[in-house]
SEBA-712399 format. One record per atom (N, C-alpha, C): x negated, z, y. Coordinates in steps of 0.2 Angstrom, whole numbers, padded with zeros to 4 digits, always signed. Layout:
BEGIN
XZY...
This chain:
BEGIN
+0114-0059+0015+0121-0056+0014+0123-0051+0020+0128-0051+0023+0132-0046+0027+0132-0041+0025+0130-0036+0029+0130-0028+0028+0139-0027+0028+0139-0025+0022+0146-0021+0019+0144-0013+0019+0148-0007+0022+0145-0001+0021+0152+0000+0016+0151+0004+0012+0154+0008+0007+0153+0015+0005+0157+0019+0005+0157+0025+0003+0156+0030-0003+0151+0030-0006+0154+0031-0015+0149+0039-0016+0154+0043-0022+0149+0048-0025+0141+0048-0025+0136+0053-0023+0131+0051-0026+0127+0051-0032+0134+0053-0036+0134+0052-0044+0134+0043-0046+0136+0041-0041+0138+0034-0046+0133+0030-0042+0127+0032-0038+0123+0026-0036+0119+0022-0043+0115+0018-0041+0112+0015-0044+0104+0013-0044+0099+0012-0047+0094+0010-0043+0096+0001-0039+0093-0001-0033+0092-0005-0032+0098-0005-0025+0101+0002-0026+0106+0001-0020+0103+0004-0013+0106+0000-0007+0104+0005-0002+0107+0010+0003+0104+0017+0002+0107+0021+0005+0105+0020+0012+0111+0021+0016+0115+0020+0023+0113+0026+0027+0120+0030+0024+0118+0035+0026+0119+0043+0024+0119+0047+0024+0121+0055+0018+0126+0057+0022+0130+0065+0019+0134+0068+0020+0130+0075+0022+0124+0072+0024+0121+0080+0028+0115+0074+0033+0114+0081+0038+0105+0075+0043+0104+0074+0040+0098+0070+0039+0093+0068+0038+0085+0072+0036+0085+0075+0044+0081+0079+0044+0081+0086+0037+0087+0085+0036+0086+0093+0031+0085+0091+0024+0083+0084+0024+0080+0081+0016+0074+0077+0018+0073+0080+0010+0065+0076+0011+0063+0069+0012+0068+0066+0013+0067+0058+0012+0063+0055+0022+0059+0052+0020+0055+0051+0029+0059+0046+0031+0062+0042+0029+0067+0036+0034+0072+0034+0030+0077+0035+0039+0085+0034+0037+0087+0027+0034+0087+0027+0026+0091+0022+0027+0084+0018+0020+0086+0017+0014+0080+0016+0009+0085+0014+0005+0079+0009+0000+0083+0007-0008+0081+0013-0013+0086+0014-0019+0085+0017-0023+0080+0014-0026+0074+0018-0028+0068+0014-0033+0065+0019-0039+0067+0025-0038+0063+0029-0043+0068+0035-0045+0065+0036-0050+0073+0043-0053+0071+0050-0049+0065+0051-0046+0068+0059-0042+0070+0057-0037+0072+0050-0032+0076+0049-0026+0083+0050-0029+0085+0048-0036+0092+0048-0036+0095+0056-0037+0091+0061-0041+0088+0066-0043+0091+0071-0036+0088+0069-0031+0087+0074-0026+0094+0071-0023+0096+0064-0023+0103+0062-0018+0109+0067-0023+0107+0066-0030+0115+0069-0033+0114+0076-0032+0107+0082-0028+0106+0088-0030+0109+0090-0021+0108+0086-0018+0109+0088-0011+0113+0082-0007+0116+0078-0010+0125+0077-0008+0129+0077-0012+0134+0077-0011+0141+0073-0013+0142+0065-0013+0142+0066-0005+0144+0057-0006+0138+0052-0001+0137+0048-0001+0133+0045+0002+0136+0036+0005+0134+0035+0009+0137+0027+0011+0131+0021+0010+0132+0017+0007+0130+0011+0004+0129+0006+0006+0125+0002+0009+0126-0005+0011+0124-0007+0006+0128-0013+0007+0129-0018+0001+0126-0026+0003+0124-0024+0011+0120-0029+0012+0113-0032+0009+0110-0023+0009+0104-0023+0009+0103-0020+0002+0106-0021-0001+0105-0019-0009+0102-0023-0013+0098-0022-0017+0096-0028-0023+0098-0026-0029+0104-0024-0032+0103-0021-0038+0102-0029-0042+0100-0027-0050+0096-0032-0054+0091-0037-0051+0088-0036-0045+0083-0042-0043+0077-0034-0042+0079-0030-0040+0073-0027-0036+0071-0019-0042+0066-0021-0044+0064-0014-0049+0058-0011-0048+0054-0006-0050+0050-0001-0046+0045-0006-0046+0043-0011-0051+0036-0015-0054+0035-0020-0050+0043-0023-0047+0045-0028-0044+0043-0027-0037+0043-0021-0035+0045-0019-0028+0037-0018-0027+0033-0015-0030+0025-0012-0029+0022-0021-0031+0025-0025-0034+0021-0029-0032+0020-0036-0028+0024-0033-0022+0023-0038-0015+0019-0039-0013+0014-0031-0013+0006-0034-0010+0000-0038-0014+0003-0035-0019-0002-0041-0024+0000-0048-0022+0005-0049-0022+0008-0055-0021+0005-0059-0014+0004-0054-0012+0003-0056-0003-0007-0058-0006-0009-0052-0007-0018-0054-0010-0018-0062-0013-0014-0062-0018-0015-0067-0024-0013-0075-0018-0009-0074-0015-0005-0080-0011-0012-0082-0006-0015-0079-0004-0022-0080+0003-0025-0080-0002-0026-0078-0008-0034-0076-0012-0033-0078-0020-0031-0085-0019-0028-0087-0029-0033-0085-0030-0039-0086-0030-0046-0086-0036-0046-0076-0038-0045-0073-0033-0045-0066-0035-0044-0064-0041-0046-0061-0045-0042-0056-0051-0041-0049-0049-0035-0048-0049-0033-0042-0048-0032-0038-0055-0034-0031-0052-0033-0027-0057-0028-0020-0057-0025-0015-0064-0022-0012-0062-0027-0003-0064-0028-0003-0059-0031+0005-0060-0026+0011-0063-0031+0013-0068-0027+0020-0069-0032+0025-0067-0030+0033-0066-0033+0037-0063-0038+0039-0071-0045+0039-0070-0051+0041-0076-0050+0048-0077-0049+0050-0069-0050+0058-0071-0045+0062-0067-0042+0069-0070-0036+0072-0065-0042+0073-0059-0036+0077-0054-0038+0078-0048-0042+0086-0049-0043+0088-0053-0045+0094-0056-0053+0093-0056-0053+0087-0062-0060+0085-0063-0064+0081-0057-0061+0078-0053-0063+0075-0049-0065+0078-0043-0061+0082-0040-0064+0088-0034-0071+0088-0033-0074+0092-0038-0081+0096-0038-0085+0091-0035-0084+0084-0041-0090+0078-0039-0089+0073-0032-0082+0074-0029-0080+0072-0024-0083+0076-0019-0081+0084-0019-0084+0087-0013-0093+0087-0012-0098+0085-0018-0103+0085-0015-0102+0077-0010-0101+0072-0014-0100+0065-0013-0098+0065-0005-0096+0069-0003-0091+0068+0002-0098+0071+0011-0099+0077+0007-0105+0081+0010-0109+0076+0013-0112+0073+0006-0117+0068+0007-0115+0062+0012-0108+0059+0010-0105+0055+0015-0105+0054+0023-0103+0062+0022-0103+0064+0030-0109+0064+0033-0115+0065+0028-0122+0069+0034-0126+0060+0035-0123+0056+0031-0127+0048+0030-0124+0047+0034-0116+0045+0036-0114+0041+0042-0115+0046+0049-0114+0052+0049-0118+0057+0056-0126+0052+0057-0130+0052+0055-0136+0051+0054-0136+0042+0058-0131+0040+0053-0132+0031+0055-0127+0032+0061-0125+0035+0064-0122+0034+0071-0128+0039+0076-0130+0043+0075-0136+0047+0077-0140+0039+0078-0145+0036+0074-0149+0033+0073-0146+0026+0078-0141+0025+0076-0138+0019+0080-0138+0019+0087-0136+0026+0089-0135+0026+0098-0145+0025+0100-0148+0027+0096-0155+0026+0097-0157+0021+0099-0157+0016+0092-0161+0010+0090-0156+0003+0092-0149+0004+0092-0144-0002+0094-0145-0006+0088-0149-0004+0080-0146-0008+0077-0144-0004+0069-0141-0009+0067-0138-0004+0062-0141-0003+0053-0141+0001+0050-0148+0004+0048-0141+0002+0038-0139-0003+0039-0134-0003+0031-0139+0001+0025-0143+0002+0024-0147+0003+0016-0148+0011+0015-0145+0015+0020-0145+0021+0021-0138+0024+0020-0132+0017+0020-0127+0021+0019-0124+0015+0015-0127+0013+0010-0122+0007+0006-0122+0010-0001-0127+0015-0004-0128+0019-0007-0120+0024-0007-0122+0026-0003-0117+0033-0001-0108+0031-0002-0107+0023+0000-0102+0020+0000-0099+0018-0006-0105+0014-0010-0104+0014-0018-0100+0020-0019-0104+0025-0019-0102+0031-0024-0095+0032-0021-0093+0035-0016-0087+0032-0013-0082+0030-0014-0084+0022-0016-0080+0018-0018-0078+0021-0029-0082+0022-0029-0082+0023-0037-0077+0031-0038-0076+0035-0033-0073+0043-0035-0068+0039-0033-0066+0035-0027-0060+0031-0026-0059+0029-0033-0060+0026-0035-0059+0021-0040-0056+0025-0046-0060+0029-0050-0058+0036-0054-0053+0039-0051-0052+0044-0044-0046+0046-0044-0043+0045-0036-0041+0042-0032-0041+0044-0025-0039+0050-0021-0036+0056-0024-0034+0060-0022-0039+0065-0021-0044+0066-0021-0050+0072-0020-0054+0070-0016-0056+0062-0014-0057+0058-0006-0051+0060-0001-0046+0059-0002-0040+0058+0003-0040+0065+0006-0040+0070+0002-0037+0078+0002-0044+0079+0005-0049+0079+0006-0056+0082+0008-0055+0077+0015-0054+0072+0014-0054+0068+0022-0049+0072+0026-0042+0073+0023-0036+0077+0026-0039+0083+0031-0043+0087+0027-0043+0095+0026-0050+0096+0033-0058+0088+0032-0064+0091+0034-0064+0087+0041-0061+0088+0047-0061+0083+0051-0067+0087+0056-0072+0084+0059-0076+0086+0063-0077+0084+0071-0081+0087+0076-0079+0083+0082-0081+0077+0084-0086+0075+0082-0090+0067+0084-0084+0063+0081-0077+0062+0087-0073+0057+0084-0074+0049+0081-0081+0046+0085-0081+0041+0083-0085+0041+0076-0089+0043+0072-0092+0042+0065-0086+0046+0063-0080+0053+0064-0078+0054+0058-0072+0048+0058-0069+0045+0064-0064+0042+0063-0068+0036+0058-0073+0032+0058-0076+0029+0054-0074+0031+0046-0077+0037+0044-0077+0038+0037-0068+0040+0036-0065+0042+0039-0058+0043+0038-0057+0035+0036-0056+0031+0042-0054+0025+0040-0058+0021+0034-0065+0022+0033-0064+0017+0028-0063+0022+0020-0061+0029+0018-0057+0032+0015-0050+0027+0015-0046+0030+0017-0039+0028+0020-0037+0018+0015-0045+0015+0019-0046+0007+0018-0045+0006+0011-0051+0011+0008-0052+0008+0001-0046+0012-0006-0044+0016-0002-0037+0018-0008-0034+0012-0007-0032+0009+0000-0026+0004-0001-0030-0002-0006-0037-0001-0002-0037-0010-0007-0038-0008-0015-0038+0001-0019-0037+0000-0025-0031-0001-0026-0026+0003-0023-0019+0001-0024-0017-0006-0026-0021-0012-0019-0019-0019-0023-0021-0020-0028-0029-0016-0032-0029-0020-0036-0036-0024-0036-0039-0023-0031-0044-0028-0029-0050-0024-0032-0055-0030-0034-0061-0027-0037-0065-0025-0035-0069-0017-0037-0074-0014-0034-0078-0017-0027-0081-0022-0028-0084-0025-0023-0079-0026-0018-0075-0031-0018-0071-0032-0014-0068-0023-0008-0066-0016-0013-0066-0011-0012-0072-0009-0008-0078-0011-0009-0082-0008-0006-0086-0011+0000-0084-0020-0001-0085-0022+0009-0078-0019+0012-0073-0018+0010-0067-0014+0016-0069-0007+0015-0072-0005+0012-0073+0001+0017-0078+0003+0021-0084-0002+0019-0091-0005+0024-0088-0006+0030-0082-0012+0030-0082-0015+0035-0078-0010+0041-0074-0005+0038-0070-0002+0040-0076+0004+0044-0080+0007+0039-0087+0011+0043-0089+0008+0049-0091+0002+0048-0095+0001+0057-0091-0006+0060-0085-0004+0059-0078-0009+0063-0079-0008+0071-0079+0000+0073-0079+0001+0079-0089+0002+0083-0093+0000+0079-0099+0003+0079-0102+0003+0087-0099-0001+0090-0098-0005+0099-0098+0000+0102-0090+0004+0099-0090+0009+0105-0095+0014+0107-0099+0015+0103-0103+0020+0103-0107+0019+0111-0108+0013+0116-0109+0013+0121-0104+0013+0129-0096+0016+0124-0092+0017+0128-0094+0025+0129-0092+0028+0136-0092+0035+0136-0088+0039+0134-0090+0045+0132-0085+0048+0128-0078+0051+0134-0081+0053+0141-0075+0052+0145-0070+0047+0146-0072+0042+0143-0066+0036+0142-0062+0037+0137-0066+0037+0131-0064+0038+0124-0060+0044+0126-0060+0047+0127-0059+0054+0127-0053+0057+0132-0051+0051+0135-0047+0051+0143-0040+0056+0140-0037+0060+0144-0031+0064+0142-0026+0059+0143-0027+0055+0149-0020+0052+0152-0021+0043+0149-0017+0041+0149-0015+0034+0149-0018+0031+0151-0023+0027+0150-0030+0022+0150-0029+0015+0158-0032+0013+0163-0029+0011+0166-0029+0002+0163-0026-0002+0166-0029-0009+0164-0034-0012+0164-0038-0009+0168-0045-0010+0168-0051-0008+0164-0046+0000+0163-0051+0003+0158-0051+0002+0150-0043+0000+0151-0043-0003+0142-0046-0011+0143-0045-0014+0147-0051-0017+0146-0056-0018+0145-0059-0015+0149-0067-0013+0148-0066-0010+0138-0063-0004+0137-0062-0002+0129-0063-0007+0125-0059-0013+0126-0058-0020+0121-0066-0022+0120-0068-0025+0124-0075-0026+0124-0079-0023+0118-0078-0017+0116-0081-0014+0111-0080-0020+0103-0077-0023+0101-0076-0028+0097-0081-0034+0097-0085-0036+0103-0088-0041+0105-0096-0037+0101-0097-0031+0104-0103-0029+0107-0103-0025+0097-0097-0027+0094-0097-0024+0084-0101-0028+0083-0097-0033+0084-0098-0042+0082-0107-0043+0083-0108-0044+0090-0116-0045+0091-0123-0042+0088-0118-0034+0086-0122-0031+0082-0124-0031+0075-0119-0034+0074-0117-0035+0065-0119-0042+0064-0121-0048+0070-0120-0053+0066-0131-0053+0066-0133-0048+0070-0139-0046+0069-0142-0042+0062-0136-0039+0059-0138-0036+0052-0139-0040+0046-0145-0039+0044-0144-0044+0035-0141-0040+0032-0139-0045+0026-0133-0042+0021-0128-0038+0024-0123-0040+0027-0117-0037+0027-0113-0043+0026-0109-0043+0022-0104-0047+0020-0099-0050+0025-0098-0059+0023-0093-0062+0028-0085-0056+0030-0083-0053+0022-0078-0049+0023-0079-0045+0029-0083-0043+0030-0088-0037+0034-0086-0038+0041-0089-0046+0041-0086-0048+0050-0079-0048+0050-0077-0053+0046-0069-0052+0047-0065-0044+0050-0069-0040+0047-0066-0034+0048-0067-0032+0055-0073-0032+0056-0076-0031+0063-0070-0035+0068-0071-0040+0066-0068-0046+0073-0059-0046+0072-0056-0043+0068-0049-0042+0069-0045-0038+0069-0047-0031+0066-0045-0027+0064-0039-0022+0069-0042-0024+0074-0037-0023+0081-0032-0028+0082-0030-0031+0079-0026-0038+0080-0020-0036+0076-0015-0036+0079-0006-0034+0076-0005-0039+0074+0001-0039+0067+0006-0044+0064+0007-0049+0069+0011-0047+0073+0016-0048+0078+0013-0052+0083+0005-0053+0084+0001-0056+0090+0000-0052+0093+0005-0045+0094+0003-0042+0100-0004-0035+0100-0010-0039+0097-0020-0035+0097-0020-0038+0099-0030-0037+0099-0034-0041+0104-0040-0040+0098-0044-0046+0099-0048-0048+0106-0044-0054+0106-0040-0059+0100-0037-0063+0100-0030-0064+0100-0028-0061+0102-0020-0064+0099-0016-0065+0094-0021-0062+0087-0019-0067+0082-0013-0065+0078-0009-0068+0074-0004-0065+0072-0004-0066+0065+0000-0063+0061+0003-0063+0052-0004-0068+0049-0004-0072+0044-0009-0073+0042-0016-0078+0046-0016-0077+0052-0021-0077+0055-0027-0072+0054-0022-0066+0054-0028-0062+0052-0029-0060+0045-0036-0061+0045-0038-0062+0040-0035-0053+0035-0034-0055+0031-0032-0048+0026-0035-0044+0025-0042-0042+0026-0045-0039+0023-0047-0032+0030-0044-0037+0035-0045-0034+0043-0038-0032+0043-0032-0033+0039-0024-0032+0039-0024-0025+0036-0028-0025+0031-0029-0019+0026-0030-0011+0030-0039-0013+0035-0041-0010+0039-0037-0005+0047-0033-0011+0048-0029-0010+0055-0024-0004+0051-0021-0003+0047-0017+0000+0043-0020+0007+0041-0026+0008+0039-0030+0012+0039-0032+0017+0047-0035+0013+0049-0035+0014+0056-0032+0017+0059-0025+0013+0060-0020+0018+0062-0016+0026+0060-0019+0025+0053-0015+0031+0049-0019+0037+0052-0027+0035+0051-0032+0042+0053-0032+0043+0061-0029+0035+0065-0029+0040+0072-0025+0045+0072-0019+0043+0072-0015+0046+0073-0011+0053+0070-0017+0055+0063-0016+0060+0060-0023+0066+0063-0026+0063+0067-0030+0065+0069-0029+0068+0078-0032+0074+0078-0031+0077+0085-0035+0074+0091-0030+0070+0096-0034+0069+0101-0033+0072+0108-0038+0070+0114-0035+0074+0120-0029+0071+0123-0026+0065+0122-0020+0063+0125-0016+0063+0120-0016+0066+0114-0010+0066+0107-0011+0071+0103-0006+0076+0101-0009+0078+0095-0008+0078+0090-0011+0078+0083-0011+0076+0076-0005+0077+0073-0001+0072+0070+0003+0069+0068+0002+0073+0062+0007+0075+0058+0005+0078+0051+0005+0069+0045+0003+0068+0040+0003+0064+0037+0009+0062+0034+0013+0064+0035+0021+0061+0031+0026+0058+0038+0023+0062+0045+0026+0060+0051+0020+0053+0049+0014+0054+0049+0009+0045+0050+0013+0040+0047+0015+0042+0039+0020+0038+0036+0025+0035+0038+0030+0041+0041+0035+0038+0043+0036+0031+0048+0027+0034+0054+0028+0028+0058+0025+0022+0057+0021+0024+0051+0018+0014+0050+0026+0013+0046+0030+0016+0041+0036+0012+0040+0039+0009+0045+0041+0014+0052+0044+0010+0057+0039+0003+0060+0034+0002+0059+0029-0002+0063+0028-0008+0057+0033-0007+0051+0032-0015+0047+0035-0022+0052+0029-0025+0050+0033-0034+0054+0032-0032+0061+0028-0028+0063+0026-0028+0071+0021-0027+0069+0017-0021+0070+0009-0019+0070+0006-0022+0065+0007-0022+0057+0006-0023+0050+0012-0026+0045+0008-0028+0042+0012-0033+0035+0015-0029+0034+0021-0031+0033+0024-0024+0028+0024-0024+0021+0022-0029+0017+0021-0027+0011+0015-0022+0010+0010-0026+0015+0003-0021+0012+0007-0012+0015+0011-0012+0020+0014-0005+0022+0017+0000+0017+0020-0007+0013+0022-0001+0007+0020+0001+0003+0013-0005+0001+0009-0002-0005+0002+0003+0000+0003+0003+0006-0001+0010+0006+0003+0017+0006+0010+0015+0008+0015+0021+0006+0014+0025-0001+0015+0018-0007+0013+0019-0014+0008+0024-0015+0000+0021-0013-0006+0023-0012-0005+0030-0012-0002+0032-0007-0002+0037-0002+0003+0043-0003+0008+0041-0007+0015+0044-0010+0019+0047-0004+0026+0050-0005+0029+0051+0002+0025+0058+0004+0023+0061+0001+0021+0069+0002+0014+0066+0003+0009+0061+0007+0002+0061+0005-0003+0070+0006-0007+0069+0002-0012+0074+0001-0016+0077+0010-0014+0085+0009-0014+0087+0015-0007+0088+0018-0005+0086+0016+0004+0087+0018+0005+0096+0018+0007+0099+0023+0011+0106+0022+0017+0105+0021+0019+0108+0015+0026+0109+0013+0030+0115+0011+0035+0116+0012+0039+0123+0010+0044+0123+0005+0042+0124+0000+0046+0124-0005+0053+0127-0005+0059+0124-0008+0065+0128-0009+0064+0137-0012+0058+0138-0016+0058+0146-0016+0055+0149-0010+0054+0147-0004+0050+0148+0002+0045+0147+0001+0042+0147-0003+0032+0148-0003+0031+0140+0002+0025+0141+0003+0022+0135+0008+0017+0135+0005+0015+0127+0006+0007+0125+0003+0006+0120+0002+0000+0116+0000-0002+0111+0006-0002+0105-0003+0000+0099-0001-0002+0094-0007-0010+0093-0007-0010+0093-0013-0018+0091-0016-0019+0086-0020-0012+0083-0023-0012+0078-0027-0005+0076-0030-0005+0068-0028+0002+0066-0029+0002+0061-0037+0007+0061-0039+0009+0056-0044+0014+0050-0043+0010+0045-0044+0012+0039-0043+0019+0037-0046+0021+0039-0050+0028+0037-0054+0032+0042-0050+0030+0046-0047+0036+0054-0046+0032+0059-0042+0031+0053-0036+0030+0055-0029+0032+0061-0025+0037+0063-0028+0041+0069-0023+0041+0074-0029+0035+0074-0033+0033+0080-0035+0029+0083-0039+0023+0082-0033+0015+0081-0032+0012+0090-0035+0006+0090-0032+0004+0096-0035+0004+0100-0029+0003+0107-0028+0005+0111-0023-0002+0116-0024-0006+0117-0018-0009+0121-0018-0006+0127-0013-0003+0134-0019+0001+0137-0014-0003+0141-0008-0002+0142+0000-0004+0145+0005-0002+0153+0007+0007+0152+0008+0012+0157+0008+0015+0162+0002+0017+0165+0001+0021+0168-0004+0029+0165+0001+0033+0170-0005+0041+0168-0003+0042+0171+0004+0038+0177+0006+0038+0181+0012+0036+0178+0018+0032+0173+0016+0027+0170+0020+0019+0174+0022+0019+0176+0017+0012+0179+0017+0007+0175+0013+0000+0177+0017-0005+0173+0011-0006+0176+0004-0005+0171+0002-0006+0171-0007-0013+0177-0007-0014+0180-0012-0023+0183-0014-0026+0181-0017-0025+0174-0022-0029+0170-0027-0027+0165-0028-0029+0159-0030-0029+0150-0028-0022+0151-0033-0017+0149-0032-0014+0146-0036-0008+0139-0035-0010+0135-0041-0008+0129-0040-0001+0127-0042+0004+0124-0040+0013+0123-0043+0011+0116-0045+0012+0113-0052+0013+0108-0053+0022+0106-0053+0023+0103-0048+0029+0101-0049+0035+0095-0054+0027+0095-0055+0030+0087-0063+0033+0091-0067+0028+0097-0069+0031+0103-0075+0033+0109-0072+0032+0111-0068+0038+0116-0065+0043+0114-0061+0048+0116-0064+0055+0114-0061+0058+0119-0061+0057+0126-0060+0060+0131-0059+0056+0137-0055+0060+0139-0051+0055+0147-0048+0056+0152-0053+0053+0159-0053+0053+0163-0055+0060+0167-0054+0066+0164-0052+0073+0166-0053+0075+0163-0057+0073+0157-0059+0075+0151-0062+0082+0147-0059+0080+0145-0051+0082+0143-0049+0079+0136-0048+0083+0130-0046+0078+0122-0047+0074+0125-0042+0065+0122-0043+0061+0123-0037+0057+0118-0035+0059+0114-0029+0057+0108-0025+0056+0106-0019+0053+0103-0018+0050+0103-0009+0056+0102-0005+0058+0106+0000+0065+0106+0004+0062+0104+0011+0055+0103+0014+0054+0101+0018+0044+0098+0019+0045+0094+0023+0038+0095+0025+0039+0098+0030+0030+0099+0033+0031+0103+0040+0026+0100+0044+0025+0102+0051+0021+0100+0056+0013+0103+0055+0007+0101+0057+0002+0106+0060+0003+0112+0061+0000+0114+0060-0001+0122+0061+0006+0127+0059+0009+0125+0056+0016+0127+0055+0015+0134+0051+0017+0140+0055+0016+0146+0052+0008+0149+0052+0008+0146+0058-0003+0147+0060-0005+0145+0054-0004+0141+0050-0009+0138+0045-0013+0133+0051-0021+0131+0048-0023+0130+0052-0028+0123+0047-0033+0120+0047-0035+0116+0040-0041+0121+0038-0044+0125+0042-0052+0130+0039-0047+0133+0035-0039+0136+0038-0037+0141+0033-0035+0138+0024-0032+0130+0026-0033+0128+0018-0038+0126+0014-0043+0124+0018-0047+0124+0016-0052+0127+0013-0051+0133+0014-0054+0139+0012-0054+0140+0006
């Protein structure tokens, strides 16, 4: 259908409509991309609190065809299409993020110091030691499974300098929320985040002044880079027990929708899915992460660009359900509340995304708070004037010298 634009109240939208465009920026609302279908009630919540009128395309609308159950299960659709035999399931969270923290931050600890250890041991021996960290991954995979938020937010918050093991456990963090999100079984959850750990394992005989280059890579140097997929692969087809899945990951994970990765060219369902999952992950921890020739993208900007990069880089359904996964405010987010206070998300809710849990930083003055305290935004809707209180913006790194030791603290 032809894009019809219309002008209507944003009292009289509807779910399933698509908004065009608003009667203020963009930038001054919290919404990451110009231009979305209505799917959930704080979207229309927030359009009737901070517009008037809003413009409509009627191209892109699905009213009666598109509803929230409908729209969240395209990537199942995409799993069950490549993987009839699979049984999917629907995860709910076992434990709040409250309960989960504690046992997550040892888990996490322990994560770190096992894959430090198997990248240590690897540049040594050139072979890969899986039985010292398959254990660690279970568990991993299992506090994912219970709650993802208390993984996500520690990975957010604990980033360390050995870029090559910590971008590993980011990525397969990152990997295995989405493949909860699908829906896929434990096992399955736990070769993509395997696969995802020593995807890049090769590089480790690249040098770090290449990895590391400020400026723009030459053609010969990113060549030489690619290589590192050959030298995973040779390594990995030398390990017992790792999973078919496992290679998959290794050997495509660099390969775009579009054709346009490498080492092969491959495109849309060439690449295998579980390496489609990966590449997505990938991207979200490079890019949120501080490098010499980029700096760290806050997590709601990583968002916005993997939604720009659907049907190019990534499937875009599984885009959306790591959007889902992830919620618009993902964990780690700096946020500035409409009463001024600032603070960082710590845990988002799946039905009612844009209004996650708040670990406050700032007062209204912009001062540091002097004791933990948490805004839940599901149940607080009001500041201490009793005025509405809800998130008016995200923010950038380091915004107002916050820094991640200071949140995390």
């Amino acid at each position: 259908m032809a894009s019809q634009f219309v002008k209507i109240p944003a009292k009289e939208l509807e779910y399933g409509m698509f908004v065009a465009e608003l009667d203020r920026p963009w930038l001054e609302t919290p919404f990451l991309v110009q231009g979305f279908v209505v799917s959930e009630p704080e979207q229309l919540k927030l359009l009737n609190e901070l517009c008037q009128n809003v413009v409509v395309d009627s191209g892109k609308s699905v009213r009666r065809q598109t509803t929230i159950a409908r729209r969240r299960a395209t990537g199942r659709e995409a799993i069950k299409r490549e993987l009839p035999r699979k049984k999917l399931f629907v995860y709910q969270d076992l434990r709040s993020f409250d309960e989960e923290i504690p046992d997550a931050t040892r888990l996490y600890e322990d994560y770190e110091a096992n894959v430090k250890r198997f990248y240590e041991d690897f540049r040594r021996t050139t072979t890969i030691n899986i039985k010292d960290v398959n254990e660690t991954v279970n568990k991993l995979v299992r506090s994912i499974v219970r709650n993802p938020d208390a993984c996500m937010l520690l990975r957010q918050m604990k980033r360390k300098s050995d870029y090559l093991h910590d971008h590993a456990m980011g990525m397969s963090i990152w990997a295995a929320a989405l493949g909860r999100q699908l829906g896929l079984p434990p096992i399955d959850i736990k070769n993509i985040a395997m696969g995802a750990l020593v995807a890049d394992v090769g590089a480790v005989h690249i040098s770090n002044e290449l990895l590391n280059k400020p400026a723009k890579l030459t053609e010969s140097e990113f060549s030489y880079v690619k290589t590192h997929v050959a030298k995973s692969l040779e390594i990995a087809r030398k390990t017992a027990g790792l999973d078919e899945s496992v290679m998959s990951i290794i050997a495509s994970h660099h390969e775009r929708y579009d054709g346009s990765g490498y080492p092969n060219g491959l495109q849309a369902n060439e690449i295998p899915i579980f390496a489609r999952i990966v590449a997505i992950a990938d991207c979200y921890d490079a890019v949120t992460t501080c490098r010499p020739y980029a700096p760290a993208r806050s997590p709601s900007d990583a968002i916005a660009l993997l939604y720009e990069l659907r049907n190019k880089d990534f499937q875009s359904e599984l885009v959306e359900e790591f959007i889902q996964a992830m919620g618009v405010y993902p964990v780690g987010t700096l946020v500035e509340l409409s009463s001024g206070q600032v603070g960082t998300v710590v845990a988002e809710y799946r039905r009612r995304r844009l209004r996650p849990k708040i670990l406050l930083l700032l007062d209204e003055n912009k001062q540091p708070v002097q004791s933990q305290t948490y805004i839940n935004l599901l149940t607080q809707t009001e500041d201490r004037h009793g005025q509405p209180l809800e998130i008016v913006k995200a923010l950038e790194n380091g915004a107002y010298g916050l820094e991640d030791d200071d949140i995390f603290a």
